[in-house]
C-alpha positions as CSV (number, residue, x, y, z in Angstrom):
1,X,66.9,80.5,85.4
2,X,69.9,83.1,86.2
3,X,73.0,82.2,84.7
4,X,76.2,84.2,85.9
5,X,79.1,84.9,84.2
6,X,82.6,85.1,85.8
7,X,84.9,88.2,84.5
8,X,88.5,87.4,84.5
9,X,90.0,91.0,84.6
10,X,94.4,90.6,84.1
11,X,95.9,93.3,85.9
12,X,99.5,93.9,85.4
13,X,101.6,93.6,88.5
14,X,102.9,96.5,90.5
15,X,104.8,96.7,93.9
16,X,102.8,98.2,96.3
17,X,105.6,97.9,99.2
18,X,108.9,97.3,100.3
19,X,111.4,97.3,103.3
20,X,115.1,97.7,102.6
21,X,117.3,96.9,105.8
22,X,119.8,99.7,106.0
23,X,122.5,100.7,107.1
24,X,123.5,97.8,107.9
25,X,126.4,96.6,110.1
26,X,129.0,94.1,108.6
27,X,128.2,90.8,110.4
28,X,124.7,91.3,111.0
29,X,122.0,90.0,109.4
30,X,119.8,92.1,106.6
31,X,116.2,91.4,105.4
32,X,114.3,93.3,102.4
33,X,110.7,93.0,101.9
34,X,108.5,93.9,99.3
35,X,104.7,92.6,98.1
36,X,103.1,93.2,94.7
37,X,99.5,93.1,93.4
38,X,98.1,92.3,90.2
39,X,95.9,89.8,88.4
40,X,96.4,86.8,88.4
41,X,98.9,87.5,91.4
42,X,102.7,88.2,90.9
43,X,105.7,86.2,91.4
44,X,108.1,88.2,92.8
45,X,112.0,88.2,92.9
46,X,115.3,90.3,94.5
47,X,118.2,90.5,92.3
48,X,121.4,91.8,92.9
49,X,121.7,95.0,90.8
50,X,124.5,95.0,88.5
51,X,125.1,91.0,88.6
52,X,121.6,90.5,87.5
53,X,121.9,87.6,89.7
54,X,118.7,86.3,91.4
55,X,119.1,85.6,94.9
56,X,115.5,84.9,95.9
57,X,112.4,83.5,94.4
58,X,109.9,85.3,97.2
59,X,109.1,88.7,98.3
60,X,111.8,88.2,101.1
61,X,115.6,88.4,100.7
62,X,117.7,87.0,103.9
63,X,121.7,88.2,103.9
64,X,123.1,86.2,106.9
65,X,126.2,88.0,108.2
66,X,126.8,90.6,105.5
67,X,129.7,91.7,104.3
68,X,130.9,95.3,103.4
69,X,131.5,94.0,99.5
70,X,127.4,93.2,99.5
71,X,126.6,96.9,99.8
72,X,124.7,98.2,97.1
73,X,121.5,98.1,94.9
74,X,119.3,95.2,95.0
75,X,116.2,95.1,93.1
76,X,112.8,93.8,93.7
77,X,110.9,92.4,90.2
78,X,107.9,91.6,90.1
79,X,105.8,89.9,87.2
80,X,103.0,87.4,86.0
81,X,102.7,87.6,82.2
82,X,100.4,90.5,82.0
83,X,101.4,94.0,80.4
84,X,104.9,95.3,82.2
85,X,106.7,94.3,84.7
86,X,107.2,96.4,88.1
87,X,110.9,97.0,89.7
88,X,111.8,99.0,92.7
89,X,115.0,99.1,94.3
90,X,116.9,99.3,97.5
91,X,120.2,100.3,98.8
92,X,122.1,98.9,101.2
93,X,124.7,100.5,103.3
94,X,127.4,97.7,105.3
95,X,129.2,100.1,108.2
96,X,132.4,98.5,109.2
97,X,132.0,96.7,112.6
């Protein structure tokens, strides 16, 4: 009789990509991407740096028409419980029409 043992092995998360939408121009629309990895798997949010307000729960943030005043750094946080978590950021640049 073989008996087999699973391994659980936690792996902190880390952002392995992302896709910041600029520059931008005022009134269109603006997506940023980014994906993590770890174990068990990462949740991921995109927070408005500076705010610290979270604007999205998934590893896509949607600005319908943007506006000039929603230039700036937003951030990308990922985590899941294990070890740190992982951040990377992206600018965005609204030109004027």
């Amino acid at each position: 009789m073989c008996l087999q043992i699973a391994v659980f092995l936690s792996v902190e998360p880390r952002i392995t990509s992302k896709q910041c939408a600029s520059p931008v121009t005022e009134g269109d629309n603006a997506t940023l991407h980014c994906s993590a990895i770890g174990n068990p798997p990462p949740n991921i949010a995109w927070i408005k740096a500076g705010k610290r307000e979270t604007l999205s729960y998934s590893g896509m943030l949607f600005i319908e028409d943007i506006k000039r005043n929603e230039s700036g750094s937003y951030e990308c946080l990922a985590w899941n419980g294990i070890g740190n978590n992982s951040t990377n950021s992206c600018t965005v640049d609204v030109h004027c029409e």
